[in-house]
Structure formats: C-alpha cells, structure tokens
C-alpha positions, -999 to +999 in steps of 0.1 A: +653+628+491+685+646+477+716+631+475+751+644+486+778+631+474+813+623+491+828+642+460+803+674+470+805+674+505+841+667+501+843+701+479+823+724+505+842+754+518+852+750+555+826+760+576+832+774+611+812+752+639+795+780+656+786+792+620+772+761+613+749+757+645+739+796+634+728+782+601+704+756+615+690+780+638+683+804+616+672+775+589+645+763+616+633+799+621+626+805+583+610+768+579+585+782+613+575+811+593+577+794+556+555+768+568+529+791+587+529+816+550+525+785+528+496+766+550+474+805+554+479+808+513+474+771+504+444+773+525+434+805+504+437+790+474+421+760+479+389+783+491+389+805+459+392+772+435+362+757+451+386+723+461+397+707+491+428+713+513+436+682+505+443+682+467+462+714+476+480+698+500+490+667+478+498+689+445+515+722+458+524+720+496+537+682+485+555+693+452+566+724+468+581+708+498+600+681+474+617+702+453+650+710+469+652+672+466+644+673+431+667+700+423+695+688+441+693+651+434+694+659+396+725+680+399+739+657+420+735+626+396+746+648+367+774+654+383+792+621+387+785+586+392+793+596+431+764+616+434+740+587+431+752+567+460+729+581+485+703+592+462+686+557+467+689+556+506+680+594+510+645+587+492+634+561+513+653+582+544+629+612+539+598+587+536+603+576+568+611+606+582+577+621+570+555+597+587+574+587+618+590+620+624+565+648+603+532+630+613+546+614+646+554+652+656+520+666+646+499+638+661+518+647+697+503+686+686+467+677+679+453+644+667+447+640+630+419+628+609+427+607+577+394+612+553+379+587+533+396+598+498+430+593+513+417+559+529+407+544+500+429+565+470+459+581+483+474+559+507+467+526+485+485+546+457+518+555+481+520+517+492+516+505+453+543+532+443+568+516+469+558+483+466+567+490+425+599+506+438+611+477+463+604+453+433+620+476+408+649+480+433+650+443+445+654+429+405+677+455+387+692+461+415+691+494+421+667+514+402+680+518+362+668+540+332+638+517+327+628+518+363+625+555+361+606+558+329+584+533+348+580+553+379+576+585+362+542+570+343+532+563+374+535+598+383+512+610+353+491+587+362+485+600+396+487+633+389+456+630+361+438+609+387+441+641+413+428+664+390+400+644+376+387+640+410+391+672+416+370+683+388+341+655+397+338+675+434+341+704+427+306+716+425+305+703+462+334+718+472+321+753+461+294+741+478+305+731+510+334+764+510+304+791+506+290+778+538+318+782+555+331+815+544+301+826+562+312+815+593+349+819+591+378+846+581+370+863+548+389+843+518+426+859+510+425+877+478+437+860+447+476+878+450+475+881+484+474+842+486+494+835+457+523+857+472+519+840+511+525+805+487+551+820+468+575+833+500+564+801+521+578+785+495+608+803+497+614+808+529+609+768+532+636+762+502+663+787+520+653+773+551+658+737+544+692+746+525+704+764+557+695+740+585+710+716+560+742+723+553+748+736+592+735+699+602+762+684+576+786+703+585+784+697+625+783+661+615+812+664+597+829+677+631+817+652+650+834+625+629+801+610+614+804+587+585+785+604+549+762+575+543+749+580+577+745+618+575+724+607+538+698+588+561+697+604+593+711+640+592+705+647+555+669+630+556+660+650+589+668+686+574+651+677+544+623+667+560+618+699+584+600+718+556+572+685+564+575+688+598+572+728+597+544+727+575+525+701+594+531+714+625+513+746+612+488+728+597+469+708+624+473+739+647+449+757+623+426+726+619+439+721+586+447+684+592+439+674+555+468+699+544+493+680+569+480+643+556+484+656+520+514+672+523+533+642+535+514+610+517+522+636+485+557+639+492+567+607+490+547+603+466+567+629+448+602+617+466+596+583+445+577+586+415+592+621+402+626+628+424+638+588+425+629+587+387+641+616+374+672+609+396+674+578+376+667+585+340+702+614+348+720+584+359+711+543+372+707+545+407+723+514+427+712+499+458+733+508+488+750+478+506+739+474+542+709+493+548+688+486+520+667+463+524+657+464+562+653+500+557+628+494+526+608+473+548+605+497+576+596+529+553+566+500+535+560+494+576+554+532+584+532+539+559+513+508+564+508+518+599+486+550+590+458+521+589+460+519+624+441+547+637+403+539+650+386+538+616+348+554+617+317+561+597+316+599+589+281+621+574+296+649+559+282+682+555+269+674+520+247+645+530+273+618+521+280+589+543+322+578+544+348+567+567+377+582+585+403+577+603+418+594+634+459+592+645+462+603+682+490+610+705+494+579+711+500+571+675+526+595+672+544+591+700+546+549+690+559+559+653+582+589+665+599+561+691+600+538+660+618+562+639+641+571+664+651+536+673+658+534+633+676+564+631+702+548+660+701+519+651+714+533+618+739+548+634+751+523+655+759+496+627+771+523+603 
C-alpha cells in the first residue's frame, strides 16, 4: 500500500473540487478498460506458455497491480522520515481492501472458485507472510531494516516456489490448453498479447494515480484527517486496479486470474512493497489503529476458508478440492469491510 505523507500531500498544488471529482471519474474509466486489456492479454499469455491463469495471475496481474505502491512507497520513505508514517497502515489498508472490497465485489458478480493449489499453497503462504509481519511488527515495533531483509527472503522464496511448480505442470497445462483452444477463441498472438498487458498495465497505473489524487484531494475538502485518507481513501483508490481487474476477470470465467491477482497482491503489498519500504527507511507502528486493524486484515484472509469446500476430477484425470465463495460470501465480507472502514473513521 503506498504511503502519503503529511509533508507530500501538504506540498500538492491546489486542486479545484470539480477537477478533482473529474479526476476520479475519468481514473475509474481507465481502470474499466485497463483491467478488461490486462485480464484478455494475461489470459493470452498464460495460453501460449502452456501455464495456468493462475500463476499469471499471482506473478504479473499481482506484481503489476502493486507497483504504484511500490513505486510510491519507496519515494515516499526516501523522502523523509514523514513519508513512512502511513506506509505501515496503508499495507495492511490495501490487504483488506482486496479481500473484503476486491473479492467481496466480484463474488456479488459471479461466484468464485478457489482451486486446490491456492487451498493448500497460496493462501497458507499469505497467512504465514502476515503472521511473520504481525510478529515482526508486534516485537520491533514497527517493522525495521532486519524485518525487511527478512520479508524480502520470503519473497524469493515464494517467487522460486511459483515458478518451480509451474515448471512441474507444465506438460499438463499444454496439455489441458490444446484442448481447449479447440473449443474456444483462437489464442492472441505473442505481440498482440504482450501489448493488451503492456497498456492494461498502463492504463491501470494512470488510472489508479488519477482516481487517487481526485479522492485525496476531495477528502481534503471535506475536512478528513490524513491518517484516515491512508486507510480508507488512499487504500480504496489503490485498490481499484483489484477491484477493476477482478471484476473483469470472473465476468470472462477467469476466476483463477481474480483469486491470483489478489492473494498475490498482498502477497506482494507485504513481502516486496512493506520490505523494500523498510530497508529505505524503519517503518513504525501507527498508534491507534494498529493492532485491531492487523487482526482484522489476518481475519479477512482467514475467511477465504469459508466457502463450501469440494472434491474436484479435473480434466486430466486428477482428483483435488475446491472451494466456491458465493454472493453470500461477498456480500458478508464487503459489510465487514465497510463497517471497518467507518468505524475507522469514526474514532479517527
């Protein structure tokens, strides 16, 4: 999650109101049509490299979607001490935000599936990295030098696990793809799909920046305190390249991209953004929200266990177990993340 300092915010020209409600608008348009180029390419890609949507979804949809949070935190942290403040809080802001608003959205859309790798790899891996961080944070406190070095191993380490597996399926991926090329849309060419992730990616990154600052600034008019815009306001536009993306995603059928995208973005928010964010400068815990809100973002993601769980044949003769989030799901962690998000307002 990217921080914004008092000292930046403090420094941003004046910006007209109407302006600003132009610049979300026309932020939300370019995440819509970011997020439908980047989940038709990803999905291209993953077809001509013979793997899932899903490793797609948790490498370059989740990295993709992360990096304005990457860039921004850095330079932010670089900056001055001030631009760390939020940093901490805006992490596990966005991490909520992608399961209680991204996934809560696109469950109220279409129901999603969570497959067996993500039950019994991905998801344990997210709740060990922010079990690690809640410890990290809970001792120092806050998360220091060391605690980054120690997250960002743990972000080699999941990245080589990714790829390995990759490499162990992929014969059954080519596999499983061929036979359904022949009953679906011909596969994008190599450039063509390259090019739809490229400006996705783009318009996503512009997008987000837009909506963004226009949501700052309106908060700013409305008298709205700066650590509250880093958890709610902040985290929310941040988030919207998620939400966009998974939106998209489950409206194709391409549930494993929207699951990816989000259990690998915070993934990404903590063991690459919060470390490198730390290794620039030690992070400190905020005062007041911190640890009820780690809690909650541990809660959320805990909570993707609670779908109906199932024994699944797949198409290549192997037997595993999936899981499937409804509309009710989504509309129970969507009314929990709201309730956070006021009541974070509300004791501000």
């Amino acid at each position: 999650m990217l921080a914004i300092s008092p000292v930046n915010t403090a420094s941003m020209p004046p910006i007209d109101l109407w302006v600003s409600i132009g610049l979300v608008t026309i932020g939300l348009a370019a995440l819509l049509f970011g997020g439908h180029l980047l989940v038709t390419g990803a999905a291209g890609i993953a077809k001509r490299l013979g793997v899932s949507g899903l490793l797609i979804g948790l490498t370059v949809v989740a990295f993709g979607t992360s990096a304005p949070e990457l860039a921004l935190n850095v330079t932010a942290a670089a900056s001055s001490p001030a631009g760390v403040e939020l940093a901490f809080g805006n992490v596990v802001g966005s991490n909520m935000a992608n399961i209680g608003l991204v996934l809560g959205l696109a469950c109220l859309v279409s129901p999603i599936i969570i497959r067996g790798q993500v039950l019994r790899q991905d998801l344990p891996l997210l709740i060990g990295a922010e079990m690690v961080m809640i410890a990290i944070a809970w001792m120092t406190p806050g998360i220091d030098r060391l605690g980054g070095v120690i997250l960002m191993l743990g972000m080699i380490g999941v990245s080589v696990l990714w790829f390995r597996n990759a490499q162990a399926h992929a014969d059954d991926a080519l596999t499983i793809e061929a036979e359904n090329l022949a009953i679906q849309e011909p596969t994008l060419k190599w450039w063509m799909a390259v090019s739809l992730v490229l400006s996705g990616l783009a318009l996503l990154l512009s997008g987000a920046k837009a909506a963004e600052i226009g949501a700052v600034t309106v908060a700013q008019y409305a008298g709205v305190g700066e650590v509250v815009i880093g958890l709610t306001i902040v985290a929310i536009a941040t988030s919207l390249p998620e939400v966009a993306t998974a939106i998209i995603a489950v409206r194709k059928h391409e549930s494993d991209l929207a699951v990816g995208a989000v259990v690998g973005s915070n993934l990404f928010n903590i063991l690459l953004v919060l470390a490198c964010t730390a290794l620039v400068r030690p992070i400190p815990l905020p005062e007041g929200h911190s640890d009820w809100t780690l809690i909650i973002m541990l809660a959320l993601t805990l909570a993707l266990y609670l779908g109906p769980i199932r024994r699944q044949t797949s198409r290549d003769g192997h037997s595993e177990f999936e899981s499937q989030l409804g509309r009710a799901w989504g509309g129970s962690v969507l009314t929990i993340w709201i309730v956070v998000m006021i009541w974070t307002v509300l004791t501000a």
